[in-house]
C-alpha positions, 0 to 999 in steps of 0.5 A: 527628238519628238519624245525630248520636245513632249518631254520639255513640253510636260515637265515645264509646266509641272515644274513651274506649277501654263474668217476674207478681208484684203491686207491694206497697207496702214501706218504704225499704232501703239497702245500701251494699255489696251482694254480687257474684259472679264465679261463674254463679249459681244461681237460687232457681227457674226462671223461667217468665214474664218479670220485673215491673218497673213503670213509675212511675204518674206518670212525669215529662216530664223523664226521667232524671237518670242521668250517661254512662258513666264512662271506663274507664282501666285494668283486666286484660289476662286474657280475660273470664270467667263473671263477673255484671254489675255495671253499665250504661250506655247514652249516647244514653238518659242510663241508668247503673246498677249491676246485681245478681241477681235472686236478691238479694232484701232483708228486707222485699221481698215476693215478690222483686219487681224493686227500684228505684235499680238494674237486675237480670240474670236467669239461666236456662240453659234460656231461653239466659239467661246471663253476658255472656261465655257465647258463645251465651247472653243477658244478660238484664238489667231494670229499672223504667220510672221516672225513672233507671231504664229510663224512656228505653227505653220513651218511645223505644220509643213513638216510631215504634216505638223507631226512634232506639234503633236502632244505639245502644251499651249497655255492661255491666261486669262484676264481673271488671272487663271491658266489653262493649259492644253495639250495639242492632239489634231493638226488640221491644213488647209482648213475653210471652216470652223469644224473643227472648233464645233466638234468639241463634246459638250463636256470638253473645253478645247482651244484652236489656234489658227493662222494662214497657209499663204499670202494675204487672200489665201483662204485655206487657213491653219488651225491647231487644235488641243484639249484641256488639260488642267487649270491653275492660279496665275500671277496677276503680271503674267496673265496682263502682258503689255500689249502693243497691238501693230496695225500691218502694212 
């Protein structure tokens, strides 16, 4: 079974050529056309514990909804740049988000906490947290256990400790329409720090996925952590998603 999923997981990108704070209850907001930068952004502060987001107190057998990864067909030929990402994919899981900073904090949202309906990338250059084309530092990226979000992650991770994410492909967009596609090697539960986003080697582009263990206050997070693998073109559509950031209640 393990062998057929690292199977879809290789061959489709192939053939497609991919800190705590409280939860406060709040109202719902939309935005249609939420900003993106191609610059390294500045954080508002440094963070110092790992981002909150919670799973859903009641979370569904079904999981997900999420469709797979669009098909990149077109998009520059110029290297990748210092460019924020903008979406992620990752098949086995069923997971596609759009993805924006966790500096974009909406009125009405207290305390900046994690917003839901999309995945957020934190920035630290002490923590080795950075851009995914920046050669020894860590995309860091997170979101909410919930259904559509990063619920897959830990119901795999429960699993003889998330053995089947072994080997699966996480794909990120960026907002210079590039793709970066990863391949899962480390599995780390109950994580309370950024270690292992700082190991990466000075050469090495990784990313870390995280989400949490528990309900809200829970401070053992998630974290998924792969390797760069390739880099290639993508379509200028694919890599903008239309995000529609919730504020959670």
């Amino acid at each position: 079974m393990h062998l057929r999923h690292w199977l879809m997981d290789r061959l489709l990108p192939a053939l497609i050529t991919a800190a705590g704070v409280t939860l406060l209850a709040a109202g719902l907001l939309s935005y249609a056309s939420p900003p993106t930068t191609g610059a390294l952004p500045t954080p508002s502060s440094t963070p110092t514990a790992l981002p909150t987001p919670t799973p859903a107190v009641t979370p569904s057998p079904g999981g997900p909804s999420a469709s797979p990864a669009a098909t990149p067909t077109a998009g520059p030929t110029s290297a990748p740049g210092l460019a924020a990402p903008t979406r992620v994919v990752v098949v086995f899981a069923g997971i596609d988000l759009p993805i924006l900073s966790s500096d974009y904090d909406p009125p009405g949202n207290p305390g900046n906490y994690p917003l839901c309906d999309i995945a957020q990338y934190l920035v630290d250059p002490g923590a080795k947290l950075g851009l995914p084309a920046e050669k020894g530092k860590t995309a860091y990226i997170y979101a909410h256990a919930r259904e559509g979000m990063f619920l897959p992650l830990l119901e795999a991770s429960q699993r003889d400790d998330g053995a089947e994410l072994l080997g699966a492909l996480v794909q990120v967009y960026t907002d210079d329409d590039h793709l970066f596609i990863y391949e899962i090697f480390r599995v780390k539960r109950h994580a309370t720090d950024f270690s292992l986003a700082s190991s990466v080697g000075p050469n090495e582009q990784r990313v870390v996925l995280q989400t949490s263990e528990g309900r809200k206050g829970t401070i053992p997070k998630l974290q998924v952590a792969a390797r760069l693998l390739s880099v290639q073109p993508a379509n200028h559509a694919e890599a903008h998603p239309k995000a529609k950031p919730r504020i959670c209640a």
